[in-house]
Structures are given as C-alpha cells and as structure tokens.
FIKOLZA-1660 file (N, C-alpha, C; in steps of 0.1 Angstrom, whole numbers, plus 5000, padded with zeros to 4 digits):
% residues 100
   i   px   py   pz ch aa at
   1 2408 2494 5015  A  X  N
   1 2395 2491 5020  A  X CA
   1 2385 2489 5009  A  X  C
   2 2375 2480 5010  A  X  N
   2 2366 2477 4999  A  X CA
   2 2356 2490 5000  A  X  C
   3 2350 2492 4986  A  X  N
   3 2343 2496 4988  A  X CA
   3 2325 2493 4991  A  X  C
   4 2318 2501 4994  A  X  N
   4 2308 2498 5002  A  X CA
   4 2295 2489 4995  A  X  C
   5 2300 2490 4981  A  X  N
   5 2293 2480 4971  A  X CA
   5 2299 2464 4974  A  X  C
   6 2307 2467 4976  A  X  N
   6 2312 2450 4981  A  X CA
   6 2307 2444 4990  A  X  C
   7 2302 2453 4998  A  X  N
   7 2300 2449 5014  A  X CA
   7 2281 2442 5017  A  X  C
   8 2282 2434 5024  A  X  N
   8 2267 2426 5029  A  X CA
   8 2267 2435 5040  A  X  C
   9 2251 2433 5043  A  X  N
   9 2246 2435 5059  A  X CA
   9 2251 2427 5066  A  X  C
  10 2252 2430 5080  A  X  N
  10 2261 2426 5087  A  X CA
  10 2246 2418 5094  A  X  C
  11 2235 2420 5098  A  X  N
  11 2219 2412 5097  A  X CA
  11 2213 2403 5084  A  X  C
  12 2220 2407 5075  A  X  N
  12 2218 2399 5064  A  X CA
  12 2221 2397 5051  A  X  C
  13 2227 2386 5051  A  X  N
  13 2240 2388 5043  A  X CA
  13 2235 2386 5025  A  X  C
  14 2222 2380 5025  A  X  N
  14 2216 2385 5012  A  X CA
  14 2218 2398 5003  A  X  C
  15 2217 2406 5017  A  X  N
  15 2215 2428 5011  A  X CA
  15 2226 2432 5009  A  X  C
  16 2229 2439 4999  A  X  N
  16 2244 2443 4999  A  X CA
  16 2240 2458 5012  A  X  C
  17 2250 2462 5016  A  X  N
  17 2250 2472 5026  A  X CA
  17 2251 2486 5019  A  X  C
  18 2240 2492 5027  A  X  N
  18 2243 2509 5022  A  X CA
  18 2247 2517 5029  A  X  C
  19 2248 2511 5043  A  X  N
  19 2254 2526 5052  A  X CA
  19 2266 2514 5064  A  X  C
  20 2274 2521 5069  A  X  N
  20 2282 2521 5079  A  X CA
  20 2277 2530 5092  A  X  C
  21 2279 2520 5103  A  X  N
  21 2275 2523 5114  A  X CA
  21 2287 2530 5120  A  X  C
  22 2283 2546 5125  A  X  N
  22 2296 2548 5128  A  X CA
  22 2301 2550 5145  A  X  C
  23 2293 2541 5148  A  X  N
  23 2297 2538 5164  A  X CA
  23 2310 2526 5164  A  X  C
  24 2301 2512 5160  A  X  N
  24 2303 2498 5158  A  X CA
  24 2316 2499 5146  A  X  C
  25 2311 2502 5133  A  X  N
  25 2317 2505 5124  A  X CA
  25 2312 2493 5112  A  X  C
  26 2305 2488 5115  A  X  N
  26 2296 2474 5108  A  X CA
  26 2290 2477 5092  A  X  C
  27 2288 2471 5084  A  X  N
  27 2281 2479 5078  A  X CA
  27 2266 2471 5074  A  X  C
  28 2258 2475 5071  A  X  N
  28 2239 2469 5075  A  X CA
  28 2233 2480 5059  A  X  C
  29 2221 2471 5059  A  X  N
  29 2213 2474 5049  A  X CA
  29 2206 2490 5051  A  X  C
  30 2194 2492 5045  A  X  N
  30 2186 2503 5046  A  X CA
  30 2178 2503 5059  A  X  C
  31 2174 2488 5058  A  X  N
  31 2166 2483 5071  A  X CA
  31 2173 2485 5082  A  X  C
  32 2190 2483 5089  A  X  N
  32 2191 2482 5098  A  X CA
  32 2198 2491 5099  A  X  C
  33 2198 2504 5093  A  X  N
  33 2205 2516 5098  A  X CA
  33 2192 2529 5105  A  X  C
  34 2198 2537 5110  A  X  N
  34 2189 2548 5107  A  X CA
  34 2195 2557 5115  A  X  C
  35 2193 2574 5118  A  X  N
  35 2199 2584 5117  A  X CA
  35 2190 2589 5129  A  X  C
  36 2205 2594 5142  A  X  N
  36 2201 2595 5153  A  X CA
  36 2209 2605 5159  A  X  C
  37 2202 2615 5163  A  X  N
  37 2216 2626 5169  A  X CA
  37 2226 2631 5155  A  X  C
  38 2221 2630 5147  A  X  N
  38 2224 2635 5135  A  X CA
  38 2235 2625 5124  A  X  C
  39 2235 2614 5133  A  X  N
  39 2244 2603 5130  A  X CA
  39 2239 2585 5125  A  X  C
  40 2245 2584 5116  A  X  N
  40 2240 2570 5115  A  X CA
  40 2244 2554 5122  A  X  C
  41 2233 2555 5128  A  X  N
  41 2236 2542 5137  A  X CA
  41 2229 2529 5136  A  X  C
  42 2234 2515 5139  A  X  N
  42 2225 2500 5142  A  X CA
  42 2216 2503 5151  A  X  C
  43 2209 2495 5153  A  X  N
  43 2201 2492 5168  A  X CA
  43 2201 2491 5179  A  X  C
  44 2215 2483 5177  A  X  N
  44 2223 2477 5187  A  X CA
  44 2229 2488 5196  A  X  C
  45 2236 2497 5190  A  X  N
  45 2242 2508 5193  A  X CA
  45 2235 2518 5197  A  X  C
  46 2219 2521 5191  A  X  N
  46 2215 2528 5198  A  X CA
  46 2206 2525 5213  A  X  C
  47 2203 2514 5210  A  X  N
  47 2203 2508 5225  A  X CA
  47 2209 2507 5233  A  X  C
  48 2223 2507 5231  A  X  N
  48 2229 2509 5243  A  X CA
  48 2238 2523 5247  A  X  C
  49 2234 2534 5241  A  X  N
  49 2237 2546 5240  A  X CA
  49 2227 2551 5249  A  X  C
  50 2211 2537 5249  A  X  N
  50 2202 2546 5257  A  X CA
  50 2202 2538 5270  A  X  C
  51 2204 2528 5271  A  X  N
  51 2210 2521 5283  A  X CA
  51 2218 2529 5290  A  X  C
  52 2225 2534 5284  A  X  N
  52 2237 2545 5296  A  X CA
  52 2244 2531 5302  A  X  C
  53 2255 2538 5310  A  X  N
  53 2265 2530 5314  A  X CA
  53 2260 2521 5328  A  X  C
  54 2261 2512 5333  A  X  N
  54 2257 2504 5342  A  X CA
  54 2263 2507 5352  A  X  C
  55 2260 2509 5368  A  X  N
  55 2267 2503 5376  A  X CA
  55 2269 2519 5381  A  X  C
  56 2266 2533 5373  A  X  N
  56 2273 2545 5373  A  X CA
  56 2260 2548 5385  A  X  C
  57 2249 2549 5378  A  X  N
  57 2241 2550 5393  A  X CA
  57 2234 2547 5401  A  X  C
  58 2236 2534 5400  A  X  N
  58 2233 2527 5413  A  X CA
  58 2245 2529 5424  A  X  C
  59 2258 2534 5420  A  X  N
  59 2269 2536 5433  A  X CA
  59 2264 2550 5436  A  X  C
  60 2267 2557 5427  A  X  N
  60 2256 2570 5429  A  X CA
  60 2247 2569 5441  A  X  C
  61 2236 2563 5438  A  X  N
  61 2228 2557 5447  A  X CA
  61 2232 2560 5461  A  X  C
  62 2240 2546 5460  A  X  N
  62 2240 2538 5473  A  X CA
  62 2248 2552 5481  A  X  C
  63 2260 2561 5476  A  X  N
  63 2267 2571 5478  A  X CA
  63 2256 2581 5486  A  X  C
  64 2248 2584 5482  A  X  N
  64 2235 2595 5485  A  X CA
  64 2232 2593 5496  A  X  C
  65 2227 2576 5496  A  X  N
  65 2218 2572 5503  A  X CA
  65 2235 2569 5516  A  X  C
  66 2242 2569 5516  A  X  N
  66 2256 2568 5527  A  X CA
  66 2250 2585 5533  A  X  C
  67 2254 2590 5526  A  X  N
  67 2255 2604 5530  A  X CA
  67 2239 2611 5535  A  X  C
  68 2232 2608 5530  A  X  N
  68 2217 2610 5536  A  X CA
  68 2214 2605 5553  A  X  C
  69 2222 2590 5556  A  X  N
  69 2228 2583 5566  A  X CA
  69 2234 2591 5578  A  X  C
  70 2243 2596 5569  A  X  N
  70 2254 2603 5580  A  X CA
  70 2247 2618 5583  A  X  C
  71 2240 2619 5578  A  X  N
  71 2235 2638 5576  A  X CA
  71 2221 2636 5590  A  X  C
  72 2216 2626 5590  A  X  N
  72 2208 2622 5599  A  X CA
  72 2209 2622 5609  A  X  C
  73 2224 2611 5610  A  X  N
  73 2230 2612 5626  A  X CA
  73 2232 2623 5630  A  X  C
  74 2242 2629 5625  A  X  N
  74 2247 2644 5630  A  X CA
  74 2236 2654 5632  A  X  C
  75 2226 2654 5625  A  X  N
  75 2215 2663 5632  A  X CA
  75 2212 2660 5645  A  X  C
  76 2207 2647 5643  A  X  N
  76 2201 2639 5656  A  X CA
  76 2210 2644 5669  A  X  C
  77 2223 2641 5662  A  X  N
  77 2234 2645 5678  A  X CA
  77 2237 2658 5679  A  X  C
  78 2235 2669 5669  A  X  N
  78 2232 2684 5676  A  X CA
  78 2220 2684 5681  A  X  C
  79 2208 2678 5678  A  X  N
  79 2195 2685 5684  A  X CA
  79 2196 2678 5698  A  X  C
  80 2199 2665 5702  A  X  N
  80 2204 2662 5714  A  X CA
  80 2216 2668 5722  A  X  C
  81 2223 2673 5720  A  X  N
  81 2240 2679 5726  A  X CA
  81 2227 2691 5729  A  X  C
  82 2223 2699 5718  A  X  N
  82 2220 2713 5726  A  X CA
  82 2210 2708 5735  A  X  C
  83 2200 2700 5731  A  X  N
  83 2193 2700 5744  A  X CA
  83 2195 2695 5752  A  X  C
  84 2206 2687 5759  A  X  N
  84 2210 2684 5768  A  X CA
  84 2218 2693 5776  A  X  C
  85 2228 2706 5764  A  X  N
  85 2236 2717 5769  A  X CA
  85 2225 2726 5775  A  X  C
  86 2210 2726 5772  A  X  N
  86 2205 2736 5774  A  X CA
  86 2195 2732 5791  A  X  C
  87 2191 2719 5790  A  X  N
  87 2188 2713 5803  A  X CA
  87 2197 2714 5816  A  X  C
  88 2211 2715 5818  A  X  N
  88 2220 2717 5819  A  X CA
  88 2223 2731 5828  A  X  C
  89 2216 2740 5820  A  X  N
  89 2216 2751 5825  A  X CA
  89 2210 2758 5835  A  X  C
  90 2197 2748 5835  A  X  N
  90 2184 2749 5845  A  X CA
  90 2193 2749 5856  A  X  C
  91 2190 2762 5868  A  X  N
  91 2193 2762 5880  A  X CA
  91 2186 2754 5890  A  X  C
  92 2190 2751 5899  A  X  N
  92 2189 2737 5910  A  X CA
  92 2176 2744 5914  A  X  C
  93 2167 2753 5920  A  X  N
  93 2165 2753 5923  A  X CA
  93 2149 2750 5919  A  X  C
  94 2148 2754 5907  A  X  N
  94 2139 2747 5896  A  X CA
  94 2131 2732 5900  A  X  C
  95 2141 2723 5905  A  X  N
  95 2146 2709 5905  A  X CA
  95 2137 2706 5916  A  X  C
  96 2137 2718 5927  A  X  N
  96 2136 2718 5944  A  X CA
  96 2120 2712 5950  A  X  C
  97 2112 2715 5936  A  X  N
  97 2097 2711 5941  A  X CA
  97 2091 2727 5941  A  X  C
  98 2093 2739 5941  A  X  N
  98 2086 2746 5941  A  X CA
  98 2081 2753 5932  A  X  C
  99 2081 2748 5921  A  X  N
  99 2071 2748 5911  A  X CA
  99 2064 2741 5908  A  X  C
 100 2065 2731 5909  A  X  N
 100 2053 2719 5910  A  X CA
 100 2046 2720 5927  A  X  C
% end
C-alpha cells in the first residue's frame, strides 16, 4: 500500500491527502476530513450516518399505524358486545310501558 504522502484528495486532486476516511476508506485533504464520534470522517459519510437508514421508519410507521387500526376495532366491538350483553339483560317487563 502507498503511503499516505503519495496520495491526492479524493475532492481534489491538487492537495496531497492527510487523512483517510475511515468509513469510505478515501483519502481527502485537511479541508474535507474532520473528526466525529471520535473518528475521522468525509462529509459524505457523515451525512449519511445522519440520514439513518431509509425505508426503516416509515414501515415502522405504517406498522403502528396497522396496529393502532386494529386496537380501535376491537375496543369498538367490546364496548358494543357488552352493551348489547348488558341491554339483553333488561327484564321484559321494563319493555311493557310502565315506566314511561
């Protein structure tokens, strides 16, 4: 492997390179490194370190919002079942007009 005196910025190939990105593995000038989480990283890299992964929660999401769905129904259909089990119960004679 060459050493790091041999090597250009991988942004510009004028600069010889002083650091290795150790995500990418690239190597970039003074200007396009810098030190993050205790590590030296590009731009590029740390932009998408803060991007996070795509697609993870928006299913997430959608998953919640399924189950928030279904958590709705089933209440709905116990608070109706009992109150229908409990109307049910009313004796006939209730029914007869002699209360009203």
């Amino acid at each position: 492997m060459n050493p790091i005196e041999t090597r250009r910025c991988f942004n510009h190939a004028e600069r010889e390179a002083a650091a290795r990105c150790l995500a990418c593995g690239r190597f970039f000038c003074r200007e396009c490194v810098t030190e993050h989480e205790d590590r030296v990283l590009c731009a590029a890299c740390i932009a998408g370190q803060s991007a996070g992964p795509h697609g993870t929660g928006r299913s997430f999401r959608n998953l919640k919002a399924l189950f928030l769905i279904g958590f709705g129904f089933t209440v709905l259909f116990l608070v109706f079942y009992y109150a229908g089990t409990a109307l049910t119960k009313i004796p006939a004679e209730f029914h007869k007009g002699g209360l009203w």
